[in-house]
MARTIMAR-887525 format. One record per residue: residue in three letters; x negated, y, z negated of N, C-alpha, C in turn. Coordinates in steps of 0.02 Angstrom, whole numbers, plus 32768, in hexadecimal, padded with zeros to 4 digits. Layout:
REM residues N
ALAXYZXYZXYZ ...
REM end
This chain:
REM residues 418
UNK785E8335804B786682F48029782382E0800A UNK781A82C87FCC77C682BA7FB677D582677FC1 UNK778E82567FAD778782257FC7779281E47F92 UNK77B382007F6577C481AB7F42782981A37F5B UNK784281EE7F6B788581E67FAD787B81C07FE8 UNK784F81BC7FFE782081A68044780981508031 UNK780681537FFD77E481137FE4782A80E27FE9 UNK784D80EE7FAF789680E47FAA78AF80B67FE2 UNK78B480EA801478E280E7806478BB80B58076 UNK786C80AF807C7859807A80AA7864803F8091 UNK785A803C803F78707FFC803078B07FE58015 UNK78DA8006802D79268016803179307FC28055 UNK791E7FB3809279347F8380BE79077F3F80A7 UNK78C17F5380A578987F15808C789C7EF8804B UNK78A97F15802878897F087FD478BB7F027FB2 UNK78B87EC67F6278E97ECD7F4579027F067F24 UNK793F7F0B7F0C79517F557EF179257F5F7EBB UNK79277F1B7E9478FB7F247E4B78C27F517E63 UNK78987F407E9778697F617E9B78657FBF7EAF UNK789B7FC37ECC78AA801C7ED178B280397E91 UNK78CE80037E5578E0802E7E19789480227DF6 UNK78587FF47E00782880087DF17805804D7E04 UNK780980487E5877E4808F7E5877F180C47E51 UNK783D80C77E39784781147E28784081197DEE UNK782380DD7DC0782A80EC7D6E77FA812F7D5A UNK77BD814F7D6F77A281657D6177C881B47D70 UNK77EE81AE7DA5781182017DA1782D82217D88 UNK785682567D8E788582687D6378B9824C7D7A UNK790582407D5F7940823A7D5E793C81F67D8A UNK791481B97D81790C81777D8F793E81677D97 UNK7984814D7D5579B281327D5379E881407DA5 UNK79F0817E7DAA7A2681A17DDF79F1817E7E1D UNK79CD81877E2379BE81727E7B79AC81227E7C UNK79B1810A7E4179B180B17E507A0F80AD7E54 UNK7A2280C37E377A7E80B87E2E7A7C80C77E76 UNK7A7180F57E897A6E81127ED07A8580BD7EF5 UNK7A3D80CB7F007A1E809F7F287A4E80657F2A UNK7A3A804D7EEC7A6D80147EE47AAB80167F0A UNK7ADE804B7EF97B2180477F217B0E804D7F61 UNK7AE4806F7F867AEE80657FD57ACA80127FD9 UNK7A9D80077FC07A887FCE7FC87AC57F967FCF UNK7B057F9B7F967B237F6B7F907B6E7F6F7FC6 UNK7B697FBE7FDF7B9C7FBB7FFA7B867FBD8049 UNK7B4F7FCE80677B327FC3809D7AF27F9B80BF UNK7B0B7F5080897ACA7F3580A67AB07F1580DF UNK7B087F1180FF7AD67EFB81507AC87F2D816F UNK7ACA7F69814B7AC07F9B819B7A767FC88171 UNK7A627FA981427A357FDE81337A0A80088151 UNK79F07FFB817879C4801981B579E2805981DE UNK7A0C803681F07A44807882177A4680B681F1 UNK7A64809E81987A7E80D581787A4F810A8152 UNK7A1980E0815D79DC8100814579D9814F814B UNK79E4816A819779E981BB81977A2981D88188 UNK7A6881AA81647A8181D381487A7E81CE80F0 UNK7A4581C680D27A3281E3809D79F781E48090 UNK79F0822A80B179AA824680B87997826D8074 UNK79C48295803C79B282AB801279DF827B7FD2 UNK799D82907F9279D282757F4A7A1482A37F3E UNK7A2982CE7F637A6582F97F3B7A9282CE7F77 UNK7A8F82BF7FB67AC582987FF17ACE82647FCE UNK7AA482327F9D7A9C820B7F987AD081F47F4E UNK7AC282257F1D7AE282377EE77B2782447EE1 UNK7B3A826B7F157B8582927F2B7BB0825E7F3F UNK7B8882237F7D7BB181F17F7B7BC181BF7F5F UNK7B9581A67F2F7B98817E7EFA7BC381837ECD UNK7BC381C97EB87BEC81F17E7E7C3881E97E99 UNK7C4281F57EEA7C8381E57F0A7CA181967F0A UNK7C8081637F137C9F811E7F167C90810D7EE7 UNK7CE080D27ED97CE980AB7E997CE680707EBD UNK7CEE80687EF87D0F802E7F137CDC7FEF7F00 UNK7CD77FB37F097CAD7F7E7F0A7CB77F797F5A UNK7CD27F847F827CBD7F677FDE7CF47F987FEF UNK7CCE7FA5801C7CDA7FCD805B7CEA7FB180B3 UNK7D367FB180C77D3F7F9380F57D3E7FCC8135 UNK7D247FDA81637D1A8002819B7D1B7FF081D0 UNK7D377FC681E87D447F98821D7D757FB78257 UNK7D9D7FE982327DBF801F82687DB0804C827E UNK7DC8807682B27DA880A982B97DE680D882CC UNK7E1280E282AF7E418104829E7E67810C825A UNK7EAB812182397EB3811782187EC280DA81ED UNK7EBE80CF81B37EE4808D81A97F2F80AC8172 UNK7F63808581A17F9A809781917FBB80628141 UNK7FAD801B81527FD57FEF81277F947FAF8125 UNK7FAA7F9A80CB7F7A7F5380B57FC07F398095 UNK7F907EF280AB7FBC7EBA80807F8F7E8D8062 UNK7FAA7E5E802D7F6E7E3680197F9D7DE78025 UNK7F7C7DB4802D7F9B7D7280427FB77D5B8000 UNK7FF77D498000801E7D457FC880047CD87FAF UNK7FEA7CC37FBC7FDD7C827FB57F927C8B7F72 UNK7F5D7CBC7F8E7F147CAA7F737F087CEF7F62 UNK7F207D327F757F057D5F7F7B7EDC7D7E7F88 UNK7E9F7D5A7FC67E727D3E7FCE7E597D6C8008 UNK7E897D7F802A7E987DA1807C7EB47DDF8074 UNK7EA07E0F80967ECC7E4E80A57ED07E4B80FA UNK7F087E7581047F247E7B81477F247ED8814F UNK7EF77EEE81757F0D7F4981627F167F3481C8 UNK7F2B7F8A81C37F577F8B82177F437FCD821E UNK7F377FF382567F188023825E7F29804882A5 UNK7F10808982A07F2580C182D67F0780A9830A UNK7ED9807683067EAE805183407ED1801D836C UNK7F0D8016835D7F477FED83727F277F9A8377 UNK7F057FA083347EF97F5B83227F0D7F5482D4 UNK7F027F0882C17EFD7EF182847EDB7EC68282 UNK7EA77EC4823D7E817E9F82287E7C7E6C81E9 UNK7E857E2381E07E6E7E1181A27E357E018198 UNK7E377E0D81557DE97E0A81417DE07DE78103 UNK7DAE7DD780EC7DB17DBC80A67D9A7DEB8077 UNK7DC47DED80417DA57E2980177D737E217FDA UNK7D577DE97FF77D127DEE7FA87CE47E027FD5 UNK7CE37DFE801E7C9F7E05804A7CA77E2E807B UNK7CE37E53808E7CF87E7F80BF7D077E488105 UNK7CF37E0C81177CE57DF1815A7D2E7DE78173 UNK7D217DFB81BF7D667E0281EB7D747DB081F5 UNK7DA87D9B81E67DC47D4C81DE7DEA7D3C8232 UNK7E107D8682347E527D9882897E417DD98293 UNK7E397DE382CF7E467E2082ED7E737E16831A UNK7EB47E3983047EF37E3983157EF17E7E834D UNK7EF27E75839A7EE77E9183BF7F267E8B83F1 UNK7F2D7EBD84347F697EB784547F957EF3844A UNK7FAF7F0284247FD77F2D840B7FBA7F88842F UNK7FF27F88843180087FC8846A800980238440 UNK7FFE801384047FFC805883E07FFD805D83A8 UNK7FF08074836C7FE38072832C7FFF802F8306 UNK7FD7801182E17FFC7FD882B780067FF58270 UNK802A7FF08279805F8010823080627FE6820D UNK807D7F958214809C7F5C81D2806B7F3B81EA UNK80527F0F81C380207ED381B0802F7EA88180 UNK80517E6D8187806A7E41814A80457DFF814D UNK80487DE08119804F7D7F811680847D748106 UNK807B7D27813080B37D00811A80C37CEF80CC UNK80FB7CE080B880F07CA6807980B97C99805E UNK80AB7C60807580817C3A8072804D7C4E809A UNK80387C7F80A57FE17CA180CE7FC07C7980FA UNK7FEE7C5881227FE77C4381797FE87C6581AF UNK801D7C8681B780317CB281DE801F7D0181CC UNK80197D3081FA80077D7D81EC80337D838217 UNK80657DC78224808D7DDF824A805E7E45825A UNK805A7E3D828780387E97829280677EB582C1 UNK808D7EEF82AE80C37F1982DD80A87F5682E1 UNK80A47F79830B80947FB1832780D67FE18337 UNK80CC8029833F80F6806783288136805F8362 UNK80FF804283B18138804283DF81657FF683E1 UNK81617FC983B481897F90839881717F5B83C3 UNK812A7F4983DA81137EFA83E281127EE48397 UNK80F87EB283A0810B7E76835B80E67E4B8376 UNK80AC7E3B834F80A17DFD836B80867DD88315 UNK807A7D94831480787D6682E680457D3182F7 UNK80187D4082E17FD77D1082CA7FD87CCA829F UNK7FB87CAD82B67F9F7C64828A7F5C7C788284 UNK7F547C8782267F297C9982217EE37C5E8213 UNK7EFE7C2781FB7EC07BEF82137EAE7BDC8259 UNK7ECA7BEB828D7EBC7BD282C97EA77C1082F6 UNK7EAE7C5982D77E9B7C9882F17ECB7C9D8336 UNK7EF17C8083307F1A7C8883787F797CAC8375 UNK7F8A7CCE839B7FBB7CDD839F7FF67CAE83C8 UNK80127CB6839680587C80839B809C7C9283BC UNK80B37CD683BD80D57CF083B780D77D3A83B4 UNK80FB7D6283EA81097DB683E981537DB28411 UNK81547DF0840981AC7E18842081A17E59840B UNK81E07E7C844881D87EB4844082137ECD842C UNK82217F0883EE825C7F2283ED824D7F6F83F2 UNK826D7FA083D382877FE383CE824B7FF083B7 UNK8233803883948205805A8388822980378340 UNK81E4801C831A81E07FFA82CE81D8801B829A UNK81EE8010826281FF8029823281DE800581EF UNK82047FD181E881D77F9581B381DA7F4E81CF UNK81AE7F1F81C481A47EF281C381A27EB58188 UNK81CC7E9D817F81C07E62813A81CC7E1A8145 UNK819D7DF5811B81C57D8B812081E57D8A80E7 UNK81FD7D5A80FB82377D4380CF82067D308096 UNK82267D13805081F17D1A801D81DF7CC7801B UNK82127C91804482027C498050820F7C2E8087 UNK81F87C4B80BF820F7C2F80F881DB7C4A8123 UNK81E17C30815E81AE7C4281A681F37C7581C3 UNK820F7CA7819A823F7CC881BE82337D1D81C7 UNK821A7D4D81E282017D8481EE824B7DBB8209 UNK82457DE281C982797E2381EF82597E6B81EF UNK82837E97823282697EE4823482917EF58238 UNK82887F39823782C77F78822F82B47F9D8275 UNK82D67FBF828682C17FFB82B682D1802C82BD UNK82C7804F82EC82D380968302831E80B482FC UNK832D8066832B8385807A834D83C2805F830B UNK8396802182DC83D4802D82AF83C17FF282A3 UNK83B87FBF82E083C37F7C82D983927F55829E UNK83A47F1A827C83777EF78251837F7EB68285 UNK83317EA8828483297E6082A583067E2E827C UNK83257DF9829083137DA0826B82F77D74828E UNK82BC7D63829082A77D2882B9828A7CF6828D UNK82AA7CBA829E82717C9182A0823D7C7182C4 UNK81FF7C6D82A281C37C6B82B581AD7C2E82AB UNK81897C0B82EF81757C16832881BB7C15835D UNK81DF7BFB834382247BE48370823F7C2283AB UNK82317C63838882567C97838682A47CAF837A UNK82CB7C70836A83227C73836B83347CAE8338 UNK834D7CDD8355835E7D1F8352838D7D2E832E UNK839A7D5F830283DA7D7482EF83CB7DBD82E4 UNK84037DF082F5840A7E2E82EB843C7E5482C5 UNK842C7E6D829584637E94826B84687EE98275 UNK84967EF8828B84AF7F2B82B584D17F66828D UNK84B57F97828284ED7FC7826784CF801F8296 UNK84F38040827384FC808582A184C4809982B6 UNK84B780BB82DE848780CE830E845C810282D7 UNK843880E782BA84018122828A83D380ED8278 UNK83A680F48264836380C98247837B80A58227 UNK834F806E821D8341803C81D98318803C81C7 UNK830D806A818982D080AB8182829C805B8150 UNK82C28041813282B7801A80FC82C67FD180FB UNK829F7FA480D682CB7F6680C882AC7F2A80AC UNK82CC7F02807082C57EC4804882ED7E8F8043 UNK82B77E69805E82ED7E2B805482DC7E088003 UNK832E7E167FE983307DE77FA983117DB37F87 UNK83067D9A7F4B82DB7D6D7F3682FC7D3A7F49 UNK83367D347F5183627CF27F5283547CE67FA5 UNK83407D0D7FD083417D02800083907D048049 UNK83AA7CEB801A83E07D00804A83FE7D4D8065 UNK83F67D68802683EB7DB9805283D97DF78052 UNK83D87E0D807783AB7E52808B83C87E858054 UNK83907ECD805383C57F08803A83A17F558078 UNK83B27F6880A083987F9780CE83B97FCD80CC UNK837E800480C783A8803D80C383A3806B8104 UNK83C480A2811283CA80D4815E83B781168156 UNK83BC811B818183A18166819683DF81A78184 UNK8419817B8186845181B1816F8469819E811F UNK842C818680EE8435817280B78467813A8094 UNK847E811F80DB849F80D980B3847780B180B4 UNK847C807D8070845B803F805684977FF6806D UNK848C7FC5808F84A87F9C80A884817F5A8083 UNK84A77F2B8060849C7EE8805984A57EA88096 UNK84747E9280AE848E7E7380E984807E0C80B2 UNK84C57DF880D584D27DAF80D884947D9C811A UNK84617D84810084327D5A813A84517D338171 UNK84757D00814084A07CB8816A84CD7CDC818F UNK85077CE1816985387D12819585337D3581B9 UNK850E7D6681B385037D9581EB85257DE781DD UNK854C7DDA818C857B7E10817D855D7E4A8149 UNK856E7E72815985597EBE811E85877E9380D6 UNK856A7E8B80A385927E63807385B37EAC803D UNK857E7EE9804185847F19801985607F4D8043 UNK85977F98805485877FC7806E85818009803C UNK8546801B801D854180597FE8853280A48024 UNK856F80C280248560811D8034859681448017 UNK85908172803785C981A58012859C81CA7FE6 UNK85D281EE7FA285D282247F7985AC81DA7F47 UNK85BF81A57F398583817D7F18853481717F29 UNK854481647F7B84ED81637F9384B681957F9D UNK8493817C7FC1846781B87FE4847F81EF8009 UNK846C82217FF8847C8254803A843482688062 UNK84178259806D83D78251809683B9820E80AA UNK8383821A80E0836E81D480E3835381AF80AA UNK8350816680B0832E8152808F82E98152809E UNK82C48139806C827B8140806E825181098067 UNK827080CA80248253809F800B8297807D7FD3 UNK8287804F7FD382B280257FB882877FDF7F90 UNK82A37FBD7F5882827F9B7F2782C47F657F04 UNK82A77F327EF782CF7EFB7EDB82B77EDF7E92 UNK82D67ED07E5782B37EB57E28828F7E827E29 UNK829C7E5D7DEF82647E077DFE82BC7DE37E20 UNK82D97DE87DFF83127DBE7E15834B7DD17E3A UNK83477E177E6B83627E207E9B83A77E3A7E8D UNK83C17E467E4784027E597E3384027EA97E30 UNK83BB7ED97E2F83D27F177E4883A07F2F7E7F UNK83A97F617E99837A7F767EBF83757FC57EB6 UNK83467FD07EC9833F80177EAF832980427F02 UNK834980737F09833F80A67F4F831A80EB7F51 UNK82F380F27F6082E181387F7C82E481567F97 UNK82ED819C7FB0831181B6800682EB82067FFA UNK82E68241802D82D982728022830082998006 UNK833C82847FFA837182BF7FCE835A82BF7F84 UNK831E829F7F69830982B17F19830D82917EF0 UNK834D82507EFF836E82227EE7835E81C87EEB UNK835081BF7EAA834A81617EB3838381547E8B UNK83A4811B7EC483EE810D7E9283D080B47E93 UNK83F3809C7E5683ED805A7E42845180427E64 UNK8442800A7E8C846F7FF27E9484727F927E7B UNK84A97F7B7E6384BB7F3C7E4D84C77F0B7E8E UNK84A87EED7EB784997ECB7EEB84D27E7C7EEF UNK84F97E797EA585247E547EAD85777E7B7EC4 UNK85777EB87EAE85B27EDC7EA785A97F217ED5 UNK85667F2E7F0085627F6B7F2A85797FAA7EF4 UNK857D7FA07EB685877FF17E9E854C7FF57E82 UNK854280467E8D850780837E7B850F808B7E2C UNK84E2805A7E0984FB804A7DB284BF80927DA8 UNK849080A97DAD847080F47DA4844E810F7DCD UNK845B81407DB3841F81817DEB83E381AE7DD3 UNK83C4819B7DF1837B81D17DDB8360820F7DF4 UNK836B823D7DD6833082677DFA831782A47DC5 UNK82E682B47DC682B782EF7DAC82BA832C7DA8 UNK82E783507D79832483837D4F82DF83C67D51 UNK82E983FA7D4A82D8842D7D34829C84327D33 UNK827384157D598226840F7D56820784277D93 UNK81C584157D9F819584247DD581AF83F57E07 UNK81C783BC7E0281FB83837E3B822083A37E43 UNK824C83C67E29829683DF7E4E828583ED7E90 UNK825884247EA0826684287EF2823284357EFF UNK820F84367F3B81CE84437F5E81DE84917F6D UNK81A784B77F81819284F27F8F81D4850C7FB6 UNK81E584F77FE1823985107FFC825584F57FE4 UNK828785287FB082C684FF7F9682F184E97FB7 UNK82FD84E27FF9833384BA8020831C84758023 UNK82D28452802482C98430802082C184027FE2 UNK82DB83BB7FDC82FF839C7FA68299836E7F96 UNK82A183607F68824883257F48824583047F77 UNK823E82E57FA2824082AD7FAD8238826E7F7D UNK825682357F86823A81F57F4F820C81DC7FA6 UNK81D981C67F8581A7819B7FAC81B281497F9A UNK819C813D7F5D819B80F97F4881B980F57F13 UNK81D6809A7F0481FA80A47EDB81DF805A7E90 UNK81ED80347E7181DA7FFC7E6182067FF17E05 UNK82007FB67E02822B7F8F7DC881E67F7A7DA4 UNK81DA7F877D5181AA7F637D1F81E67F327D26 UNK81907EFB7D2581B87EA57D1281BE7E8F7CB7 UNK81A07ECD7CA681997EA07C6181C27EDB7C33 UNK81BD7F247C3A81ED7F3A7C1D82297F727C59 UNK825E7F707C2282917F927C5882967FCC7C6C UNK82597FE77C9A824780177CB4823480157D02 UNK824B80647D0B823580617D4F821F808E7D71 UNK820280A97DA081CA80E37DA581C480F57DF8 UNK81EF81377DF981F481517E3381B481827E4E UNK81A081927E74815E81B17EAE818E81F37ED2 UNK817D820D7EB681A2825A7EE9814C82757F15 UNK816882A97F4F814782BB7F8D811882FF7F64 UNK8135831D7F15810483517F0080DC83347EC1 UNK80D682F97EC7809882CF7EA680B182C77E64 UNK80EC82C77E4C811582B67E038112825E7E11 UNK810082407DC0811781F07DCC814381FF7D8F UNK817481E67DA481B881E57D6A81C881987D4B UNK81C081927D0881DC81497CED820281567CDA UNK8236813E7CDA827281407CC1829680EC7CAA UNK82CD810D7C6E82D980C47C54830280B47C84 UNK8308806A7C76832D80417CB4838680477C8E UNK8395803A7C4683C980467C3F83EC80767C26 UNK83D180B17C1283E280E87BF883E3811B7C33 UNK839E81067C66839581317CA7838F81A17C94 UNK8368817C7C4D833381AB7C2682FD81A97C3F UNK82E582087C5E829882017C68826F81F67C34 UNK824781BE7C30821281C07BFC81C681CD7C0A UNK81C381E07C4A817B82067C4A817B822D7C90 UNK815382677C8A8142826D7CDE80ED82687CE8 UNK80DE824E7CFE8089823D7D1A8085826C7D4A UNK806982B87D47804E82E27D8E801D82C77DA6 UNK802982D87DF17FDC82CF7E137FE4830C7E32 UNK7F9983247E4B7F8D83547E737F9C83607EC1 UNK7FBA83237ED37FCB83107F09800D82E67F30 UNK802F82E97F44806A82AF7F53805A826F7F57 UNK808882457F3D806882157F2B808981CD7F70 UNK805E81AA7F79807E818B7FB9808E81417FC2 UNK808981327F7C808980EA7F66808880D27F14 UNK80AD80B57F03809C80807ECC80A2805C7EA8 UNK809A802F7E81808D7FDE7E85808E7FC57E3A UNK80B17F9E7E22809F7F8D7DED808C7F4B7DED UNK805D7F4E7D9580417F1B7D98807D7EF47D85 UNK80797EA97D88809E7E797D8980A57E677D51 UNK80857E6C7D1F80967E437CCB80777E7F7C97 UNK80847EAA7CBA80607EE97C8A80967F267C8F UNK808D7F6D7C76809E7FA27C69807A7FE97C88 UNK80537FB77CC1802B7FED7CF0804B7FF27D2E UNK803A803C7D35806F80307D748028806A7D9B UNK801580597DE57FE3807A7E027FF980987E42 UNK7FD380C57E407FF4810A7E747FAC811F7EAB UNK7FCC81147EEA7FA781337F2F7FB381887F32 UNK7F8A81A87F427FA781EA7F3E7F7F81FB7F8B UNK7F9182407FAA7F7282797FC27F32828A7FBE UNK7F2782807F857EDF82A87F8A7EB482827F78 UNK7EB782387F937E8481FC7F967E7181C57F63 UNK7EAF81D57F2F7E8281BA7EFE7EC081927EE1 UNK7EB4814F7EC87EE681167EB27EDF812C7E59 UNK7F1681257E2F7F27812E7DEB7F3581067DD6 UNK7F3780E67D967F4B80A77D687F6980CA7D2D UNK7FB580C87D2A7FF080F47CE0800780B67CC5 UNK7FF980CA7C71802180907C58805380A47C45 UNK808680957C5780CE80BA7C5780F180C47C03 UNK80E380867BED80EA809D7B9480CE80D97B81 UNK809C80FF7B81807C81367B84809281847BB3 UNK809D81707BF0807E819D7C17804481B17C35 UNK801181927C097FD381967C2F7FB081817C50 UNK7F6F81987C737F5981787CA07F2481517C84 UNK7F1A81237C9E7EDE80DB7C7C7EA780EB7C9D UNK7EAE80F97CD57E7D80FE7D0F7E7081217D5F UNK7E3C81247D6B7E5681627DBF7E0281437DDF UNK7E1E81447E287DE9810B7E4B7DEC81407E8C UNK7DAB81517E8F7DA4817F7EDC7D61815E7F05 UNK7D7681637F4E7D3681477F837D5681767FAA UNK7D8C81767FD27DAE818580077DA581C8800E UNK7D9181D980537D8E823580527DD2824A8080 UNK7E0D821A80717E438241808F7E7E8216806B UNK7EBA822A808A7F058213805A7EF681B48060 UNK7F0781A680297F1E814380257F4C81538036 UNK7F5F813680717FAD812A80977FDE80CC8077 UNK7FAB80B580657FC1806F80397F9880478012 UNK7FBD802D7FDC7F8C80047FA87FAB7FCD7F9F UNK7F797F8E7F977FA47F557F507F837F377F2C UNK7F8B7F1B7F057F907EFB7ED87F777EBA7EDD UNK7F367E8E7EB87F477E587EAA7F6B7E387E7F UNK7F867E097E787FAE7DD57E427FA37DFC7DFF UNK7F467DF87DE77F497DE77DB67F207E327D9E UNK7F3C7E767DC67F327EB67DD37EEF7EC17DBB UNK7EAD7EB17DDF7E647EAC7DC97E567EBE7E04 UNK7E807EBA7E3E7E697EED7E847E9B7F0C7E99 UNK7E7E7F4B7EAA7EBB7F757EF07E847F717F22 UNK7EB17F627F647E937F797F9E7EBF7FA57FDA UNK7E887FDF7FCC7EB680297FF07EB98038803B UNK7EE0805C80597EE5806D80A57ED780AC80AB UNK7EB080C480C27EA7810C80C87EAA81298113 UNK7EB7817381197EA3819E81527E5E81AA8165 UNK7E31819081297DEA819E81547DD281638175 UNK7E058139817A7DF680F381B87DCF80B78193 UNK7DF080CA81527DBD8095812E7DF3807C8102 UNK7DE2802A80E77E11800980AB7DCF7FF68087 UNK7DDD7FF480447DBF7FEC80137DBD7FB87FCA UNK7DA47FA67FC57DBE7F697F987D9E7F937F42 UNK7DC47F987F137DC07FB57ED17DB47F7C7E88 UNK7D897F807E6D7DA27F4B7E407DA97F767E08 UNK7DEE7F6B7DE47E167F797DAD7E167F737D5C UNK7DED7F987D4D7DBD7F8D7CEC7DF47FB77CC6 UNK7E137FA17C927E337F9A7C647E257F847C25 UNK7E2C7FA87BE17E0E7F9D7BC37E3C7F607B94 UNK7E877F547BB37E9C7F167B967E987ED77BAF UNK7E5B7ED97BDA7E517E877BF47E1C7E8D7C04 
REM end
């Protein structure tokens, strides 16, 4: 190491940055080891001291720089992180849940832990807010549940059901439902707990949304039926299977802005659009004669991973398991693009008043497609392992990711139309 590397490091912790990019002006390749600097500076500044011996040379130093896009770095776990949410009120909060059989919120302009949502008996899988971003609900793989008040940092409320599946609130109410293992969908309200259970055949409730209107659900199973559940009532209002539905499990399931279709994903290859007033399967999707048709064993069918509805034009854009993103029109149910990735893709999200639609993949790295096109706008890497979940703010200027290397990440989102 010579000694203006040596110089650098010591005044790494004391000195302003301005002043590191003075003393390297006289070297060669100045610019790269102040950028350097800068990003660990900005992404590790309470720990500078610590991290000091791990960038002992300019090429460690370069390699990782060159690797993160992120603006903050959340590391607060020490396992995987499975699932993020962002607080639907301010967008202000993320909730990630982790192999550490905790969950944490945090604030995402500063990383700082707000709850540490502790207790929980084995991986936390779902992490939500309420409505209105009072309440946090954190469920874990073997089905505790418990529900936070997140201004008072105190827990209000847990129960235990079946090995869990999904977790969601209602979209205006203090009302919280899951799916599970054994089949059952459960309803509580919160803090009260007054219970309701909607019951069908003994297979998963792999999936599930509750409607914009609120009154009711759409959940899909493990033996590929899609069920509309009546909230109040208590009744299946519309049962989709057969030679119309799925023939595999489902996977993921999606609702428009106004709740009149919903769109399904399952491992048999297939996203069918069903009419949520009339339970019929009005189209079907899937990916003809291509690199999607089948994975490496042809017995095995694409999987669909994720699924989602553009709010502004009538399109919609399925996620298969061999890294194809398929848009397709919403009324013709014409492919109009396929987006490859190098990897399966495991999530994604559209923006809300736009024509972008953004993709979690496998091999670490979040994508931005503008679906009028096909192409990609943008590609954002930190993570040195799969994003297992992403979202979205409101006003899509952040993603903040879940990864396998035990880390969530906060991204900010440059576009050259805003």
């Amino acid at each position: 190491m010579d000694n203006t590397e040596e110089n650098a490091i010591e005044l790494h912790g004391d000195e302003e940055i301005v002043e590191v990019i003075d003393l390297n002006e006289v070297e060669p390749g100045p610019d790269d080891l102040a950028d350097d600097l800068e990003d660990v500076d900005f992404e590790d500044a309470g720990n500078a001291e610590e991290d000091n011996e791990g960038w002992e040379t300019e090429d460690e130093m370069e390699a990782e720089a060159e690797q993160d896009d992120s603006e903050l770095t959340f590391s607060k776990h020490t396992g995987s992180v499975f699932c993020v949410s962002l607080d639907p009120a301010t967008n202000s909060m993320a909730v990630t849940g982790g192999e550490d059989d905790k969950a944490y919120v945090w604030r995402v302009s500063d990383g700082e832990v707000l709850l540490e949502c502790t207790g929980h008996k084995d991986s936390v899988t779902c992490a939500v807010f309420s409505h209105d971003s009072s309440l946090v609900a954190s469920g874990d793989m073997s089905g505790l549940i418990k529900v936070w008040k997140v201004q008072t940092k105190e827990e209000i409320w847990s129960f235990e059901v079946g090995d869990l599946e999904w977790l969601e609130w209602h979209p205006c109410a203090p009302v919280l439902l899951a799916g599970t293992d054994d089949g059952n969908v459960w309803m509580w309200k919160i803090p009260s707990g007054d219970c309701k259970t909607f019951q069908s055949s003994a297979c998963q409730a792999t999936s599930g949304k509750v409607l914009p209107d609120g009154k009711r659900a759409v959940v899909g199973y493990e033996d590929g039926t899609v069920r509309v559940w009546d909230l109040k009532q208590g009744n299946a209002i519309h049962v989709i299977k057969g030679q119309e539905g799925h023939q595999g499990a489902l996977t993921c399931l999606a609702c428009n802005k106004d709740g009149s279709l919903v769109l399904t994903g399952s491992v048999d290859g297939c996203a069918k659009l069903i009419n949520t007033a009339t339970g019929k399967v009005v189209g079907s999707f899937s990916v003809e004669g291509g690199k999607a048709k089948a994975s490496k064993d042809d017995e095995e069918s694409n999987s669909v991973e994720s699924v989602g509805f553009c709010n502004i034009l009538p399109l919609v854009a399925v996620a298969y398991l061999d890294g194809t993103l398929a848009i397709y029109d919403l009324s013709t149910h014409v492919l109009r693009h396929r987006c490859q990735h190098e990897a399966g893709i495991v999530h994604l999200q559209w923006e809300d008043s736009s024509s972008v639609v953004s993709t979690c993949c496998l091999d670490g790295a979040l994508r931005l497609w503008d679906a009028r096109s096909g192409n990609m706008v943008s590609e954002y890497r930190g993570h040195t392992a799969e994003i297992l979940d992403f979202t979205l703010n409101r006003e899509a200027t952040l993603a903040v990711t879940a990864s396998g290397d035990n880390q969530a990440k906060v991204f900010c989102l440059q576009r050259p139309d805003r």
